[in-house]
N, C-alpha and C positions, 0 to 999 in steps of 0.2 A: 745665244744670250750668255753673258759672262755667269760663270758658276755663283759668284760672290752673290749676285740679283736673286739668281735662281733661287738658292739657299736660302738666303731673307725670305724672301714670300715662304718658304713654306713655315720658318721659326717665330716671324713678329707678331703675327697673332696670337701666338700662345704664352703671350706675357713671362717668358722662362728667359729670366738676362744671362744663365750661364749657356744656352742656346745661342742668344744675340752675341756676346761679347765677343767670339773667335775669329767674329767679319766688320770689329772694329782695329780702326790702327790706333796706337799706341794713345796719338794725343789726336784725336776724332775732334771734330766739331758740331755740336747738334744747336739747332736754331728751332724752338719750338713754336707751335700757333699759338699758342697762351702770352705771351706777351715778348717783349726786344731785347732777351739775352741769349746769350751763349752758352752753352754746358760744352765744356772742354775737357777730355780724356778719357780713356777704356772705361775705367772703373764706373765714372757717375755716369757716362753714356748709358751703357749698359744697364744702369739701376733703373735711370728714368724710363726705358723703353720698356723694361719690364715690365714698369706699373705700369705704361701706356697700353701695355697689351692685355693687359687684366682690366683695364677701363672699358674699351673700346668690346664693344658685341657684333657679330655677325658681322666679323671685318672680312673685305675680300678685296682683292686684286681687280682692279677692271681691264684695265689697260697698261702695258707695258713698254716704253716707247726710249728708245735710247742707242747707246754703242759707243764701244771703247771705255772712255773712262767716265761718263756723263750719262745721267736715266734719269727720268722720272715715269714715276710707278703710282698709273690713279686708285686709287682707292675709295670704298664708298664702308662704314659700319656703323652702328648705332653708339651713341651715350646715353645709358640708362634709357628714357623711348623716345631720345630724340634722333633723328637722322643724321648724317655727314655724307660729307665725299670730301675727296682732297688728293694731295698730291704729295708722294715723297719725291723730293730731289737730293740724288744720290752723287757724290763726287769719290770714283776712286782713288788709291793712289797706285804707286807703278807699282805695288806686289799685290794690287788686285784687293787692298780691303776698301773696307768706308771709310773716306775720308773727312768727307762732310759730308751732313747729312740735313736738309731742311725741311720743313712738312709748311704747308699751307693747307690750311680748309676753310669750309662754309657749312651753313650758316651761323653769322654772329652768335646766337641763343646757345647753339650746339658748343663754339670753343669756348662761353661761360661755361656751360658745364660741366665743359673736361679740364678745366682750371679745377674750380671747385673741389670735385673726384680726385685731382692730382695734389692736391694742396691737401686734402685729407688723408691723404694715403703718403703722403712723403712727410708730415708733421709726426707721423708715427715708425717712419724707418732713423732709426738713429747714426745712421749713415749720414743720412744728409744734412748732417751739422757740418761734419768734415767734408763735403762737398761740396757747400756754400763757395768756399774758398776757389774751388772750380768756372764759378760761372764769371764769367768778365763781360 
């Protein structure tokens, strides 16, 4: 398994983005299950995953499935007591960080309420006024 996968599973669930940030490239692309934009660069990647990791409870790895530069990594954790599973798909680049990065999950009810949790939690980071500018 490429180090870069390895490393993520054991930091993303622990919501700590100066953890995440070192196995993002420069200008990362993150595509979230909340709705059809893009978060583009270290900096706000890095932020959002953070709260995502402080969202998300009783996150784990289920499956692991990939090589070279392409993975997706199933996951199963709670939002507040709702249930999930889902998938990261991971795209490296050639010196091995994240280069993209997409999540899909289920069910409907559950990515409301990781909207919701994330929109309350990023209305209070002051960051993400200047990050706005990040998403295309």
């Amino acid at each position: 398994m490429h180090p870069t996968i390895e490393h993520m599973q054991q930091v993303v669930a622990k919501g700590d983005e100066a953890l995440i940030r070192p196995l993002l490239a420069e200008d990362v692309r993150f595509l979230p299950p909340t709705y059809f934009s893009t978060w583009t660069g270290r900096e706000p990647v890095a932020a959002v995953l953070g709260h995502v990791g402080q969202v998300f409870s009783d996150f784990r790895y289920r499956r692991i499935m990939g090589g070279d530069c392409d993975w997706a990594l199933e996951f199963q954790c709670k939002v507040g007591d709702l249930d999930a599973v889902g998938v990261d798909l991971i795209t490296l680049n050639d010196d091995g960080l994240i280069q993209e990065f997409e999540v899909v999950m289920r069910p409907y009810k559950t990515i409301g309420a990781l909207r919701e949790a994330m929109m309350a939690r990023v209305t209070r980071d002051p960051r993400f006024l200047d990050f706005k500018s990040a998403l295309s």
